[in-house]
C-alpha positions in Angstrom: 57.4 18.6 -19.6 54.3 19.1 -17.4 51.5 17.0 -18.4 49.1 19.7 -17.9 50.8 21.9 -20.3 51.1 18.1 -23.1 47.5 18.4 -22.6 47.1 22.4 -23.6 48.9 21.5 -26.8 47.0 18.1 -27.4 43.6 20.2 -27.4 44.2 21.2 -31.0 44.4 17.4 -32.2 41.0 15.5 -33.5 39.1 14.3 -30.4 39.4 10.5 -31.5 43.5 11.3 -30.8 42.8 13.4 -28.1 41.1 11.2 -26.1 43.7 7.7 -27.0 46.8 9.9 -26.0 44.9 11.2 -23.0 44.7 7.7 -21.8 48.5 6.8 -22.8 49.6 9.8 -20.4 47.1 8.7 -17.7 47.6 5.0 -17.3 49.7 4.8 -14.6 47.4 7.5 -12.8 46.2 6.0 -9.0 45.1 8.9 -6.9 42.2 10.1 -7.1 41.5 12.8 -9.2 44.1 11.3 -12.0 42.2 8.2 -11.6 38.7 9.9 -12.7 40.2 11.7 -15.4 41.6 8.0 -16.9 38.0 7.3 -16.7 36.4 9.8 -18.5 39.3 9.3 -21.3 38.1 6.0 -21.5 35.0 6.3 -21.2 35.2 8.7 -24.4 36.1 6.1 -26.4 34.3 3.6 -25.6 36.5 1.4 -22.7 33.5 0.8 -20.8 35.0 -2.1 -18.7 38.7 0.0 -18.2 36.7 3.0 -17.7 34.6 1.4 -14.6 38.1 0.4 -12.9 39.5 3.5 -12.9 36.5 5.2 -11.3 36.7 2.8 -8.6 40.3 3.6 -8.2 39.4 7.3 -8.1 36.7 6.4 -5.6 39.0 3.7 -3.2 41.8 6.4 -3.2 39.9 9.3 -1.8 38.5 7.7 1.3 39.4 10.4 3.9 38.5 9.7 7.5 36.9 13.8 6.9 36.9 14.6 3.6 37.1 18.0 2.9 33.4 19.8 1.1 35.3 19.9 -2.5 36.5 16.0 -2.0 32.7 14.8 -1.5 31.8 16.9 -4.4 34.0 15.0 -6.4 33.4 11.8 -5.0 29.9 12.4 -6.0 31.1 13.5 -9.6 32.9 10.7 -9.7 29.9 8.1 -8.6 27.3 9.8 -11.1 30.2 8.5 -13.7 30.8 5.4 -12.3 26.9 4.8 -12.5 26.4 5.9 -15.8 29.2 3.6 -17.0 27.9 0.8 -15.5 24.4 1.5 -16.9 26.1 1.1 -20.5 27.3 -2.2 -19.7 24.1 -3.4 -18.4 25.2 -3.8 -14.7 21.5 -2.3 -13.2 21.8 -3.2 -9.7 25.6 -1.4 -9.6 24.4 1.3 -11.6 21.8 1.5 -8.7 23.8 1.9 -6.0 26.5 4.1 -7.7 23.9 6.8 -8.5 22.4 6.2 -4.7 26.2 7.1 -3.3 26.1 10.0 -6.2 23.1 11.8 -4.5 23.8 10.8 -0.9 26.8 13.1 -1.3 25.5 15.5 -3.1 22.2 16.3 -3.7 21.8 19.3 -5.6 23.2 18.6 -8.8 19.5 17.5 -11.0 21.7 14.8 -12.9 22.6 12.8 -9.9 18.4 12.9 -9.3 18.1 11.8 -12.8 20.6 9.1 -12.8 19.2 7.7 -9.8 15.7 7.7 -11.4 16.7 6.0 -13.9 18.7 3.3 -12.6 15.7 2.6 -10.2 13.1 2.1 -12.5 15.7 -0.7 -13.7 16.4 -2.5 -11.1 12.5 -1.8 -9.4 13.3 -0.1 -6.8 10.7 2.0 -5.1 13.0 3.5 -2.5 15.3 5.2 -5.2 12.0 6.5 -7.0 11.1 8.4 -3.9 14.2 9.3 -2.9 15.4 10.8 -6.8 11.8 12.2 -6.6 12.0 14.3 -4.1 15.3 15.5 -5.1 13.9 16.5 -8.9 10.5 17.9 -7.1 13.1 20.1 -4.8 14.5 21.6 -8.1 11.1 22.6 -8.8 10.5 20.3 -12.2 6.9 18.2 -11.2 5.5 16.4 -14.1 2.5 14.4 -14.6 5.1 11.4 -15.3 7.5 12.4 -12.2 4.4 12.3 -9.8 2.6 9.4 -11.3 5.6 7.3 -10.2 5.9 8.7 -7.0 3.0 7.9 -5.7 2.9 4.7 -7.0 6.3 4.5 -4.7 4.8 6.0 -2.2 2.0 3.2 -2.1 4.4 0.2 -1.8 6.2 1.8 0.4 3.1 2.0 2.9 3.4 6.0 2.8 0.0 6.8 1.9 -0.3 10.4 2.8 2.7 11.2 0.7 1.0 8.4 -2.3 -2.6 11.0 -1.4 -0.2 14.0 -1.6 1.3 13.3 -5.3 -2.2 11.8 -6.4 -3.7 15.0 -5.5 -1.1 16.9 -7.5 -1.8 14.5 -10.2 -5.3 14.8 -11.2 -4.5 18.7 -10.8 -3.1 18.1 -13.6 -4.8 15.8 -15.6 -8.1 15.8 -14.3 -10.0 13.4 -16.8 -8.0 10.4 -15.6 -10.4 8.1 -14.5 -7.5 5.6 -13.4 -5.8 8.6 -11.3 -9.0 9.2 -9.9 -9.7 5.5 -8.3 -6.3 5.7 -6.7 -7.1 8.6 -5.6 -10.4 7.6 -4.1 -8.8 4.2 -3.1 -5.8 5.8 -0.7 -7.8 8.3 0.7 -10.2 5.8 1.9 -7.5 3.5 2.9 -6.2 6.5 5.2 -9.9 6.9 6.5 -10.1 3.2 7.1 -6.9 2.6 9.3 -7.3 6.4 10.6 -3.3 6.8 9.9 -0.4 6.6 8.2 2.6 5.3 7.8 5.5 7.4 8.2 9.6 7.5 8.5 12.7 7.2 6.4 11.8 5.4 3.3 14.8 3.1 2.8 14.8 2.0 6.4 12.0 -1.2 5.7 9.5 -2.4 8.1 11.8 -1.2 10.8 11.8 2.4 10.3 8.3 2.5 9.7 5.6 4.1 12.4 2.3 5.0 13.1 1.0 8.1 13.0 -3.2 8.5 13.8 -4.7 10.9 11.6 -7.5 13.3 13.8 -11.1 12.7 13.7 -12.1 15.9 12.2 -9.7 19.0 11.7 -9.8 23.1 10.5 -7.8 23.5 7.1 -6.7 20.0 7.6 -6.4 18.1 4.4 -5.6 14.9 6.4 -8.0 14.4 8.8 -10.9 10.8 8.4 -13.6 13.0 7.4 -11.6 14.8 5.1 -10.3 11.8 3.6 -13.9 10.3 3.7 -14.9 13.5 1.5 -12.1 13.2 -0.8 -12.7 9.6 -1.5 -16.2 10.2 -2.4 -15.3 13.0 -4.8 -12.5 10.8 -6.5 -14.8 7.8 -7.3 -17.8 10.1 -8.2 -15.2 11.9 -10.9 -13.6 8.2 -11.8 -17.2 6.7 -12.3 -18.2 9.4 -14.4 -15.5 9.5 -16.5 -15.7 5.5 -17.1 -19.5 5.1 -16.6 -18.6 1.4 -18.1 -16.6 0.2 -15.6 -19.3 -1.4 -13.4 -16.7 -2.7 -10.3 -15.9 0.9 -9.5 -19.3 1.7 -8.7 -18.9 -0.4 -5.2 -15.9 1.9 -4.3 -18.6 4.7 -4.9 -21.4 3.2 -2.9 -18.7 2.4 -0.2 -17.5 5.8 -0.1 -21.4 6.9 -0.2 -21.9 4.4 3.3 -18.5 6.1 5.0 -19.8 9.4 4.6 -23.5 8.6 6.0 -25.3 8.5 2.9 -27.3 5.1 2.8 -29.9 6.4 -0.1 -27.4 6.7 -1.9 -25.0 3.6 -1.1 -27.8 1.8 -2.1 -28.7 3.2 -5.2 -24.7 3.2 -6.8 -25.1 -0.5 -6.1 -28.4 -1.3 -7.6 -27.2 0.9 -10.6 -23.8 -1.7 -9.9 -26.6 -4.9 -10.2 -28.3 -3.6 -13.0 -25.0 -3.4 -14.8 -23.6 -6.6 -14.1 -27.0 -8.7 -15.0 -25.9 -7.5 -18.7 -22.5 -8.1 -18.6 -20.4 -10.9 -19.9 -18.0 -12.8 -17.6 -17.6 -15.4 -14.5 -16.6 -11.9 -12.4 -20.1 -10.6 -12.2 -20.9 -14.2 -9.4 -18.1 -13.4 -7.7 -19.5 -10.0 -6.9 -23.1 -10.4 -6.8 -24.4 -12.1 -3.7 -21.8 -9.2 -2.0 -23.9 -6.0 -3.6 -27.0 -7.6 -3.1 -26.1 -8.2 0.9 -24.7 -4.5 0.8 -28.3 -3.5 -0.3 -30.2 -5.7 2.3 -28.0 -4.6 5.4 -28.3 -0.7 4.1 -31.9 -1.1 3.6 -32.3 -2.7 7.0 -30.7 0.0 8.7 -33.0 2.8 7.4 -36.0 0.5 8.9 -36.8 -0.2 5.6 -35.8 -3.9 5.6 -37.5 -6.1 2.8 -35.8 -9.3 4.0 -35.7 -11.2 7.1 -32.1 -12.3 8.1 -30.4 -12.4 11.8 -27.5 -11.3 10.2 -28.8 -8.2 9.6 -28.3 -7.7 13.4 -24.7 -8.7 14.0 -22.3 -5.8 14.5 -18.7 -5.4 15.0 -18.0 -2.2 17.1 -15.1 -0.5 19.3 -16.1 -0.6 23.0 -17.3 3.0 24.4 -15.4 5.3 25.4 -13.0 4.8 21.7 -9.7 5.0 22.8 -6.8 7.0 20.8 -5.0 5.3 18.1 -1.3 4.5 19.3 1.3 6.3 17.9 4.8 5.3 16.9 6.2 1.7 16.5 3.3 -1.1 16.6 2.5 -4.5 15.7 -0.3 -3.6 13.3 -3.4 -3.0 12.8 -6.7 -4.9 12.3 -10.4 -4.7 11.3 -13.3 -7.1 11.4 -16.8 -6.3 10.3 -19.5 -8.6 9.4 -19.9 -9.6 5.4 -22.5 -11.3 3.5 -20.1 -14.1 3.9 -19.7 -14.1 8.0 -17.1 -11.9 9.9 -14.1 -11.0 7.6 -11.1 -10.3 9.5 -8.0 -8.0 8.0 -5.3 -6.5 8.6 -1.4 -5.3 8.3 1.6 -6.3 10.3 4.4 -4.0 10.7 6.1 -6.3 13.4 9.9 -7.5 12.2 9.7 -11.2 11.6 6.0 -11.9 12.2 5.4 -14.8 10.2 1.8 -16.6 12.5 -1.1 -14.2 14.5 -3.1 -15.6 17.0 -7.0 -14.6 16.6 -8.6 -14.9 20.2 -12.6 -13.9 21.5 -12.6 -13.1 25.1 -8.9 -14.4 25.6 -9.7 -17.8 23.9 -7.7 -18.6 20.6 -10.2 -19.6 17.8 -7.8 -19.4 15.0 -4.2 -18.9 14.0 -3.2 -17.4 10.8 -0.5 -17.0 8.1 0.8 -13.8 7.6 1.7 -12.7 3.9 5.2 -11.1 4.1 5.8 -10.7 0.0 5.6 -6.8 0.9 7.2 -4.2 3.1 3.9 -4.5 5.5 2.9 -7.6 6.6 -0.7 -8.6 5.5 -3.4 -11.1 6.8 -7.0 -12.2 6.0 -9.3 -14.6 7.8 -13.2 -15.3 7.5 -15.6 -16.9 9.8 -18.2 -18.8 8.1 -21.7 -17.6 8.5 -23.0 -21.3 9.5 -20.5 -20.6 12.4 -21.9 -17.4 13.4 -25.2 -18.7 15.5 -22.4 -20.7 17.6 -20.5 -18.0 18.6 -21.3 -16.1 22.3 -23.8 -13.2 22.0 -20.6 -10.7 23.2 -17.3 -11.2 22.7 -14.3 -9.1 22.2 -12.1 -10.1 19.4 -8.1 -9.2 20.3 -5.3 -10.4 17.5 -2.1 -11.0 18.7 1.5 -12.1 17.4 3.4 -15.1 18.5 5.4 -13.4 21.4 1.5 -11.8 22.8 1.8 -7.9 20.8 -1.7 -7.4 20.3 -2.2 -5.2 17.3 -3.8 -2.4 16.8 -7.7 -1.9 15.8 -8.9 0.4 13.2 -10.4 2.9 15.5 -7.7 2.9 18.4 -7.1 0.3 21.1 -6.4 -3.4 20.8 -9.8 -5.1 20.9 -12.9 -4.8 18.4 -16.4 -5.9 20.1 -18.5 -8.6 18.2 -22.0 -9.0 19.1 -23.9 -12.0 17.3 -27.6 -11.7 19.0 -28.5 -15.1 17.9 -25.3 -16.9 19.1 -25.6 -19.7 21.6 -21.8 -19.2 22.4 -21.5 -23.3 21.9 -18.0 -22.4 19.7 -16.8 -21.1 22.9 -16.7 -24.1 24.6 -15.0 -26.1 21.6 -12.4 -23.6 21.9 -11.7 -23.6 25.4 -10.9 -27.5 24.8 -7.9 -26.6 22.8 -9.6 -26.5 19.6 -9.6 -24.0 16.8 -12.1 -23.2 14.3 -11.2 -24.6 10.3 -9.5 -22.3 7.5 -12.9 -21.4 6.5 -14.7 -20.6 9.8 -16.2 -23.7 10.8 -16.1 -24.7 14.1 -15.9 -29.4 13.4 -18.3 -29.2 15.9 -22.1 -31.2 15.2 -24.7 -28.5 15.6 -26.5 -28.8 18.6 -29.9 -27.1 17.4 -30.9 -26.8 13.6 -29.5 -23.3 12.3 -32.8 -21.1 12.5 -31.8 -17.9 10.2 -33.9 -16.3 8.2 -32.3 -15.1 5.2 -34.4 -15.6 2.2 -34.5 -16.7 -1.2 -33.0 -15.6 -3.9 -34.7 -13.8 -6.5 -34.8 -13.5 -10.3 -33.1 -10.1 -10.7 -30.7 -9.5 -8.2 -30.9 -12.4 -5.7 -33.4 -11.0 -3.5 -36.9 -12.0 -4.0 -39.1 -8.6 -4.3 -42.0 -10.2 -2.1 -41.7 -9.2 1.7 -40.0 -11.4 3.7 -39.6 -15.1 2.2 -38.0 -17.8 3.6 -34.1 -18.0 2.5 -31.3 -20.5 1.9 -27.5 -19.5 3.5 -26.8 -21.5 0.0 -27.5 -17.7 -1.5 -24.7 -16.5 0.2 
C-alpha cells in the first residue's frame, strides 16, 4: 500500500495519533522533501531536537548545482522551519542564520521577514533588522515599532540617510515624541556635519561601506546640508518644547541655531541652557558649563558685541579657498577640528579596514599619534590640543590626518587638509616637533615656555562664569 493513500485514511484518527504514526511511516525518509515532512511530524509533537535533524537532512539532500524555482521555494520553507525550531530550543544564533537563508531565497513570503525579525533582535543583530525591515516595509505593513528599530539599525550601521528616512516617518506618526525628535535633530545634523552619507550593502561591514557627499543646497531635495541644517533645527525646537525640562538638549538647539546662521538666537537657547543648570542638582551641570559659557563669549564676539577679552576668540579652523568636492566612494575617513573652549578638538571616523593608529600632522610635521576606537562598524577617534599649547603653535598651519600606510582622510567640507590659524602663536611647538617629538595625550607640547602665556581671557563671574563688567582680566584656570 501507497503511503500517500495510509496517510488519506490516517486523517480521520486524533491528531496526537496522527502525528506519532506519521513519524513511524517517515523515519527512514532521506530525500528531501520526505525529510521535511518527518520534521514537521515531529515537530508536531514536540521532538524538537529529532525534528531539527530532519530539516537538515531535507536541507543537505536538496543541494542542486541549479535548483529548479519550486526547489528554492522549498528550501526556503524548509529553513523558516528549521529556524523556528531552533528558536524553541533556544539556539538564537542558528535560529539567526536559518531565517537569514529563509529570506535570501525567498523573500516574499511576510513570515520569513518575521522570523528573521525576530531571531535578530535575539541574537542583536542590526543587519537582520534592516534587512527583515525592508522586507516587512515592502509588504506595505510600517509601524511606529517596525521603524523605530530600523532606524535605530540604520544608525549603527553608519547609514544615516536611511536612520533620517525612518525617523522622519516616525515622528509622522507620533509627533509628540520628544526622544524621536532629538534623534531626529541629532542625524540630520550629523549628515550636515560630515556633508554625506554612508551607503552600500548592509551586511558587507566596513568594507562595503562608501561615501556619498550630500550637495550644498538642492530643489525638492530632502538631503541636501541646508536642508538637513533646517530639519535639525525644527526637530530640537519640537524636542525642546515637548521636554522644556531637559536642560542638555537645549545646546543641540543652540547648535542647530549657530549652523543655520542665527547667532541671537544660539546665544539666547544657551543662556536659557545656564539659567537652567544654575538650579539644577548634579556634578553634570560643571561638566557643561565652562563649554556654554565659551559658546556665548565666542558668538557674542562674532556679532562685535564681545564683553570679554580672549585671543581665543580669534583662532579659527577653516577649509582653504577655493572648497574642494567631497570625495566620493571608498575612503579612509573623515575628520573635523574646530577650536573649543578647551583648545582645538579634533574628531573623526575611520572607514579604512584594519586601521588601528592615525597620524595627526601641521604642515607635514607629526605632532601626535592617536588610538583609533574600533568597538563599532566605523572606526572612531578623538584628540584635543590644550589651550596652554595654542600660543606655541605657528600663526598658519594646515592640519592633514593620515593612517599608518600615509591615506589621508577626508575633511568635513571636502579635501584632505583643514587650515588652523592661531594669530597669537609663536610657532615654537613647531620646532619641538620637527626634533622628533610629539605633543602629550592632553595637548601639551613638554616644552618650557619661552615667554609667559599673555591671553586675555577673564575671570569668572558669579552667575555663569563670565564676569558682567567689560573686559576683566581672566584665568585659563576657568576653562
Amino acid at each position: 500500500m501507497k503511503i500517500a493513500s495510509v496517510f488519506r485514511r490516517l486523517r480521520s484518527a486524533p491528531k496526537y495519533a496522527y502525528w506519532h504514526i506519521s513519524v513511524r511511516l517517515l523515519r527512514n525518509q532521506q530525500s528531501g522533501p520526505g525529510a521535511a515532512k518527518l520534521g514537521h511530524a515531529l515537530r508536531q509533537i514536540g521532538r524538537w531536537a529529532e525534528a531539527e535533524a530532519a530539516y537538515r537532512v531535507a536541507l543537505k539532500s536538496s543541494r542542486e548545482p541549479a535548483p529548479s524555482k519550486r526547489l528554492e521555494l522549498a528550501r526556503a520553507s524548509w529553513s523558516h522551519e528549521l529556524s523556528v525550531i531552533l528558536s524553541k530550543q533556544e539556539k538564537h544564533e542558528a535560529a539567526y542564520r536559518a531565517a537569514r537563508d529563509a529570506c535570501a531565497a525567498d523573500d516574499t513570503p511576510l513570515p520569513h521577514a518575521w522570523q528573521l525579525r525576530c531571531t535578530a533582535k535575539k541574537v542583536e543583530s542590526n543587519v537582520g533588522i534592516v534587512l527583515a525591515g525592508q522586507q516587512i516595509r515592502r509588504s506595505g505593513i510600517c509601524t511606529a515599532t517596525l521603524l523605530w528599530e530600523l532606524a535605530e539599525a540604520y544608525t549603527a550601521l553608519s547609514h544615516w540617510a536611511e536612520a533620517k528616512e525612518a525617523l522622519t516617518s516616525y515622528v509622522r506618526i507620533k509627533p509628540n515624541d520628544a526622544e524621536a525628535q532629538l534623534r531626529l535633530g541629532r542625524i540630520c545634523a550629523l549628515i550636515a556635519k560630515w556633508r554625506g552619507t554612508f551607503t552600500g550593502p548592509v551586511d558587507g561591514g566596513r568594507e562595503a561601506l562608501v561615501f556619498t557627499p550630500i550637495p550644498e543646497t538642492a530643489r525638492e531635495s530632502d538631503l541636501s546640508v541646508v536642508t538637513c541644517r533646517k530639519a535639525a533645527l525644527k526637530a530640537f525646537v519640537q524636542a525642546t518644547t515637548l521636554k522644556p525640562r531637559r536642560i542638555r538638549w537645549r545646546s543641540g538647539l543652540a547648535d542647530a541655531h549657530a549652523a543655520v546662521g542665527d547667532l541671537e538666537k544660539c546665544i539666547a537657547a544657551y543662556e536659557e541652557a545656564l539659567g537652567m543648570a544654575e538650579k539644577a542638582k548634579g556634578t553634570w551641570t560643571f561638566a557643561v558649563k565652562h563649554r556654554w559659557q565659551y559658546k556665548i563669549e565666542s558668538a557674542r564676539a562674532s556679532l562685535g558685541e564681545a564683553r570679554v577679552e580672549d585671543p581665543h576668540f580669534d583662532c579659527a579652523v577653516t577649509v582653504p579657498e577655493p572648497v574642494p568636492a567631497p570625495t566620493a566612494g571608498r575612503i579612509p575617513g573623515l575628520f573635523f577640528a574646530q577650536i573649543t573652549y578647551s583648545g582645538l578638538h579634533l574628531s573623526g571616523l575611520v572607514s579604512a579596514v584594519d586601521c588601528q593608529e592615525l597620524t595627526i600632522s601641521l604642515d607635514g610635521v607629526p605632532i601626535r599619534r592617536v588610538k583609533v576606537d574600533n568597538s563599532e562598524i566605523l572606526g572612531t577617534f578623538v584628540y584635543a590640543a590644550g589651550r596652554n599649547a595654542l600660543p606655541y603653535f605657528p600663526v598658519t598651519a594646515d592640519i592633514t590626518v593620515t593612517t599608518a600606510d600615509g591615506q589621508p582622510l577626508q575633511a568635513a567640507a571636502g579635501g584632505d587638509l583643514m587650515r588652523l590659524s592661531i594669530p597669537h602663536g609663536d610657532g615654537s611647538a613647531m620646532k619641538f616637533a620637527r626634533s622628533g617629538h610629539t605633543l602629550d595625550k592632553k595637548g601639551a607640547s613638554r616644552i618650557r615656555p619661552s615667554r609667559p602665556v599673555t591671553a586675555r581671557i577673564g575671570t569668572c563671574g558669579p552667575t555663569h562664569g563670565f564676569a558682567s563688567s567689560s573686559k576683566p582680566n581672566w584665568t585659563s584656570r576657568c576653562f
